[in-house]
ChimeraX commands (.cxc) that place a marker at each C-alpha (Angstrom):
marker #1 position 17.45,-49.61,46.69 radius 0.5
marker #1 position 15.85,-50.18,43.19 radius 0.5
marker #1 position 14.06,-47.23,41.47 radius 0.5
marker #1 position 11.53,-47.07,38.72 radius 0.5
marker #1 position 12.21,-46.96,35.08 radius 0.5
marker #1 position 9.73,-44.64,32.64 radius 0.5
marker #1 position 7.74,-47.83,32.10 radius 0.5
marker #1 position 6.85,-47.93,35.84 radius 0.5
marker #1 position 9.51,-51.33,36.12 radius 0.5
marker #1 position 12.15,-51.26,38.64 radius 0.5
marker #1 position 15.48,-51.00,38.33 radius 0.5
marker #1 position 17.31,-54.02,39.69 radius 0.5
marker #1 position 19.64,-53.57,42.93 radius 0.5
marker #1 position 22.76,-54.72,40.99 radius 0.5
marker #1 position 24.38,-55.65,37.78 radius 0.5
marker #1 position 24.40,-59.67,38.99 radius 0.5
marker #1 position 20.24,-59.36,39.54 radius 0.5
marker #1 position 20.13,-57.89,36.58 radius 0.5
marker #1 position 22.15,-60.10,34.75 radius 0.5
marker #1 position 20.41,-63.19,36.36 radius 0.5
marker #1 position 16.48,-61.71,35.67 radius 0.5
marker #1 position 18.09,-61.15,32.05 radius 0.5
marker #1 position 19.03,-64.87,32.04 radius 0.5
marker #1 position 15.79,-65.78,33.01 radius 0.5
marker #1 position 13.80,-63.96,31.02 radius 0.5
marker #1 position 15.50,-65.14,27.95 radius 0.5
marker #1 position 14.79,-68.31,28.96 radius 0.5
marker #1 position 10.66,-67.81,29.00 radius 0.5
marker #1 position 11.00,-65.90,26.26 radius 0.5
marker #1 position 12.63,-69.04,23.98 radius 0.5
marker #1 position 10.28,-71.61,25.21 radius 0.5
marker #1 position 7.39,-70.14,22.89 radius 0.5
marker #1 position 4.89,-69.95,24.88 radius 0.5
marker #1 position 3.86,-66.47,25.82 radius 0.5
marker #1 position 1.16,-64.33,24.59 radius 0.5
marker #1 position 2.31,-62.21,22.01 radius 0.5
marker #1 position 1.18,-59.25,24.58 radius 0.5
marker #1 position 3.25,-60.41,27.11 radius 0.5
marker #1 position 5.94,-61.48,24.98 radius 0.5
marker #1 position 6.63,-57.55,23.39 radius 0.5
marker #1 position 6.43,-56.54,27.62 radius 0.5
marker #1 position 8.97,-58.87,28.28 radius 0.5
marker #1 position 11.40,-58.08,25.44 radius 0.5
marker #1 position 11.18,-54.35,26.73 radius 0.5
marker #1 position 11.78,-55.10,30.55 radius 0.5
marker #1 position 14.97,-57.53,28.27 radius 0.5
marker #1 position 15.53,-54.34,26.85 radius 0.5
marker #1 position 16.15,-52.36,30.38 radius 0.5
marker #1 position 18.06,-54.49,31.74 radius 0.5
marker #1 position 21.09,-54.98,28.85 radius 0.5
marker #1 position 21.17,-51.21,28.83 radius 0.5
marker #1 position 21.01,-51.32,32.90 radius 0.5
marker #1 position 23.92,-53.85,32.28 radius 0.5
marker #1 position 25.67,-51.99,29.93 radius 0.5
marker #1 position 25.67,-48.76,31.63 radius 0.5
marker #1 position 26.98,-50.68,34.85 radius 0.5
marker #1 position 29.85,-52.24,33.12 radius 0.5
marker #1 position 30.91,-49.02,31.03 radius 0.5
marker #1 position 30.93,-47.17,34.77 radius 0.5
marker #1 position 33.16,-49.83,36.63 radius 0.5
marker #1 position 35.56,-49.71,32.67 radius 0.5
marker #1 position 35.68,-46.05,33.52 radius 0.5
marker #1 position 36.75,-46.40,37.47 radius 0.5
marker #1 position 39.55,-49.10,36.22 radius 0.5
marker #1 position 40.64,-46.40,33.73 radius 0.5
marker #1 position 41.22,-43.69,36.18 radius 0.5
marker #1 position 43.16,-46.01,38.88 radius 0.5
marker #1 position 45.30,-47.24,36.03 radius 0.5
marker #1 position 46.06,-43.06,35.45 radius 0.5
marker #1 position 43.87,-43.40,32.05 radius 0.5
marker #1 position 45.92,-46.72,30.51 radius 0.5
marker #1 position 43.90,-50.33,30.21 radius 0.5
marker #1 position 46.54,-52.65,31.18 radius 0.5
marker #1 position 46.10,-56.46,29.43 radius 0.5
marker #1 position 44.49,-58.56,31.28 radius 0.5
marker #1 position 46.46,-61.75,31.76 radius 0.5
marker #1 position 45.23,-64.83,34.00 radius 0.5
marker #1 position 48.18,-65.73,36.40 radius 0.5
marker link #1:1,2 radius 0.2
marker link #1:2,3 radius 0.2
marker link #1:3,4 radius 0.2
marker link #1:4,5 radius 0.2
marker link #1:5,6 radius 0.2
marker link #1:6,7 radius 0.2
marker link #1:7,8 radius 0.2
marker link #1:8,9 radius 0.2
marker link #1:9,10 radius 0.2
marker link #1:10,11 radius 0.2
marker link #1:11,12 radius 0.2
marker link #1:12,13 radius 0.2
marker link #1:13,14 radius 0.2
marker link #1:14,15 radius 0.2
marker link #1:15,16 radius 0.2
marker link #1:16,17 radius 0.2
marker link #1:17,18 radius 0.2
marker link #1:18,19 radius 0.2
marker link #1:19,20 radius 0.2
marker link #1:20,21 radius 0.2
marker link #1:21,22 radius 0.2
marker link #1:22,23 radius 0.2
marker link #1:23,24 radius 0.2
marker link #1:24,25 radius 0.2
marker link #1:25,26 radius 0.2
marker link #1:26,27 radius 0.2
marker link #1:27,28 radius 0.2
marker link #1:28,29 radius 0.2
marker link #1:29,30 radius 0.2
marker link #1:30,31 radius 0.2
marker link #1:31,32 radius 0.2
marker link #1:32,33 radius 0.2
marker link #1:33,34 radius 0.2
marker link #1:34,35 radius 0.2
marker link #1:35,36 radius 0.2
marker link #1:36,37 radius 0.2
marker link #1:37,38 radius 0.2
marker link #1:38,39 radius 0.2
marker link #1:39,40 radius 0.2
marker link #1:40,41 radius 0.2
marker link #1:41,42 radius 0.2
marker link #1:42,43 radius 0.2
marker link #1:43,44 radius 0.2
marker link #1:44,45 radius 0.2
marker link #1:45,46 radius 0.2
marker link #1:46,47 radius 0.2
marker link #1:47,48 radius 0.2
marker link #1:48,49 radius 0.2
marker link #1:49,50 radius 0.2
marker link #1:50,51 radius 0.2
marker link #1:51,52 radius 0.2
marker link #1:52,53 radius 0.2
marker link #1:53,54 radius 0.2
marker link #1:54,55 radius 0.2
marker link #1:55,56 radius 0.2
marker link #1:56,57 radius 0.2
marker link #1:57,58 radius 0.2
marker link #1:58,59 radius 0.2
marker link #1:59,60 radius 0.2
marker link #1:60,61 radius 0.2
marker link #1:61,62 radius 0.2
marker link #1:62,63 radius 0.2
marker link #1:63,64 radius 0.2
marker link #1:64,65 radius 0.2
marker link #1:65,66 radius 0.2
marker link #1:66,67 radius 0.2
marker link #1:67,68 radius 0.2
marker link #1:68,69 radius 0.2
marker link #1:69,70 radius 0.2
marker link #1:70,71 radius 0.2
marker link #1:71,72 radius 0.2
marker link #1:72,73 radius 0.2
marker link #1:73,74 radius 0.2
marker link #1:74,75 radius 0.2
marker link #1:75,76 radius 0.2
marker link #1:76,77 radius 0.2
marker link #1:77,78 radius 0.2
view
């Protein structure tokens, strides 16, 4: 269930909707042609949603740090 930022946005249900209305939004916000009104809303909600993104991938580092007793293993690709 999403809940509402301080700017009255919501929060998106997971990291891959937020990572795909990120994608998006950098997209409209490239092409040029938004209002410079809209454009400064849109960089906020932008704005959210890295630090949503961020925060969601520092939280999963810190659950693979704790099953791996507090050691990052390398990652290797088999």
């Amino acid at each position: 269930m999403a809940k509402a930022t301080q700017q009255g946005s919501t929060a998106p249900a997971s990291y891959e909707a937020a990572l795909q209305e990120l994608e998006q939004l950098v997209a409209k916000l490239e092409s040029g042609d938004m209002p410079l009104e809209q454009l400064l809303t849109q960089y906020q909600r932008g704005a959210e949603l890295l630090k949503f993104c961020r925060d969601r991938l520092e939280t999963v580092e810190d659950q693979v740090k704790v099953l791996d007793q507090g050691t990052l293993k390398p990652w290797t690709p088999e």
